[in-house]
N, C-alpha and C positions, 0 to 999 in steps of 0.2 A: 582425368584424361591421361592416358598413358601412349609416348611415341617411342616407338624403336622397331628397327625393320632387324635387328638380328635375332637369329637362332641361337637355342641353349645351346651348348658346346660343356665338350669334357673341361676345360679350363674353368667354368661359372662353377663347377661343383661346392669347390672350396670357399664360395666370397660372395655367391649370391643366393639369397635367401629361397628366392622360389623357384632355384633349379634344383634338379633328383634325378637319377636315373632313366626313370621314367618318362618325362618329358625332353628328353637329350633329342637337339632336332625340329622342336615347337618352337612355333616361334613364341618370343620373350612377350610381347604385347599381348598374348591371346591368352598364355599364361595368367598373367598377370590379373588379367581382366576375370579370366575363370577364379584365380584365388582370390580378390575382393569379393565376388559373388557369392563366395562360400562361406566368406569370414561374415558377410553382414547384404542378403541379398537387396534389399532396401537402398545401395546403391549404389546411384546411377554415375556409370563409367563408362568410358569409350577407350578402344584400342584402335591405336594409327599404326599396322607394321609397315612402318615409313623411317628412312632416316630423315629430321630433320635438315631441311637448306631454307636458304632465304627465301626461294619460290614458295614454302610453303607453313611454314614457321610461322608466322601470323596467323593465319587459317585455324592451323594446331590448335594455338593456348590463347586465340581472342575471350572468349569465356573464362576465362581462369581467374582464379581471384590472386593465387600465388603460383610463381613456376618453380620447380626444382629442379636443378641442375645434376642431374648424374651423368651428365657427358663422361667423351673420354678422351676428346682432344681439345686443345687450345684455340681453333678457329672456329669449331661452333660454340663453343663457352662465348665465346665475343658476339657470335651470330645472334644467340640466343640472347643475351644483353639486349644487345642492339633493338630485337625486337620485342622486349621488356617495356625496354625503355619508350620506344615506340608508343605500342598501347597503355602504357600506365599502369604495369603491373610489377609486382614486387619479385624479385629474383631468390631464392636462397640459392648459395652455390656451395658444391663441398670437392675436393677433390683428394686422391690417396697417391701414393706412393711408398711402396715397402711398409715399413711400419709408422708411417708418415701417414697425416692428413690434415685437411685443416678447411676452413667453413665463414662464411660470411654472408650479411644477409644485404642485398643492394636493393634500397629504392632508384623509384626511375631518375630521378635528380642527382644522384652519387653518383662517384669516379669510378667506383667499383672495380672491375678484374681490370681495368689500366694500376690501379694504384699497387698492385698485386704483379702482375706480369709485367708492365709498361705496356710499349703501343702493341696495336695490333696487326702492326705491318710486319711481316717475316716472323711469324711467328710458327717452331717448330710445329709438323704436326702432334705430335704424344710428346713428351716431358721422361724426365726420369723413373715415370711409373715403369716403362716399357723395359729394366735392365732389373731394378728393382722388385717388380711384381706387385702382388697384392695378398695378403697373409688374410685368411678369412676374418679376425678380429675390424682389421682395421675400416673396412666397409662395413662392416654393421655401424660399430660406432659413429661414423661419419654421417651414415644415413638416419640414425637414433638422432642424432643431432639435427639433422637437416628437419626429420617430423616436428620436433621440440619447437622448431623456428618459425615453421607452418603453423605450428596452436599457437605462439603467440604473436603472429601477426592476424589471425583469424580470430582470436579473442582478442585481442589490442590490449595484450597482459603482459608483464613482465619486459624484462630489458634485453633487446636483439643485439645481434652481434654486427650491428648497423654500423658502417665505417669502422669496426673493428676482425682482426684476421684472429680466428680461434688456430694456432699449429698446435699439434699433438705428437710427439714422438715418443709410442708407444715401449719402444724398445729400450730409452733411457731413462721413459718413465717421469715426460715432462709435460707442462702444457703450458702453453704463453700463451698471454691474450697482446696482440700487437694491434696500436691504434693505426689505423689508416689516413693516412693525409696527404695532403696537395703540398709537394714542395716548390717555396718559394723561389 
């Protein structure tokens, strides 16, 4: 299942994978939904071109075994928690800025993006991506990461990045793993 109510724009060229020329204008959902079909027609996917809100965000991903977060602000990243948490379903989140990114995978019982951002009250809409930008590496890798976290929550293999923040900063050419915790 795939939700987004925007259109490819000349800006996706550089950083999202299944935009081209060609589609400049289509919307991202219908896209998307046509290149899974091609890559493996066997399956079964929906497109919502909707932006998710609270009206309707349960509706979306009730069926989902995992959601993944490619937002692109800070109040639906909480939204989308919120109604994670809600239904019982596991969140991976990633988000970028500049040659920045970073990733974590929240069950419904984690602090998740509070231990990360803090609360959720006044919370900017966009962050520093918006001065920064986004350098076409840095979203693939982010999103390579996010599928990685989806096989293994869906195999129940390997070690997620569960209460743990993956930041990457491409540019210096570093990676921390930072634990996440409730402080005292």
């Amino acid at each position: 299942m795939i939700a987004d109510k925007d259109i490819i724009g000349d800006s996706n060229l550089n950083r999202q994978i299944l935009s081209k020329e060609t589609n400049l204008g289509q919307s991202k959902a219908e896209v998307a939904v046509k290149r899974v079909k091609e890559i493996n027609s066997s399956i079964e996917i929906t497109g919502h071109s909707v932006f998710i809100n609270s009206d309707n965000v349960e509706k979306i991903i009730e069926d989902a075994e995992v959601v993944v977060d490619a937002l692109d602000n800070l109040p639906s990243r909480f939204m989308l928690q919120k109604a994670c948490r809600d239904l019982k379903i596991p969140l991976v989140h990633g988000a970028i800025a500049g040659f920045n990114g970073q990733l974590t995978t929240i069950f419904p019982e984690d602090k998740g993006l509070e231990l990360i951002y803090g609360s959720n009250k006044d919370l900017p809409e966009h962050g520093s991506e918006v001065t920064l930008g986004a350098p076409s590496m840095i979203p693939a890798i982010i999103a390579s990461l996010e599928a990685q976290e989806v096989v293994k929550i869906l195999l129940k293999r390997g070690k997620l990045f569960r209460n743990r923040l993956l930041y990457i900063d491409i540019e210096e050419g570093t990676m921390e793993v930072l634990k996440l915790v409730v402080s005292e």
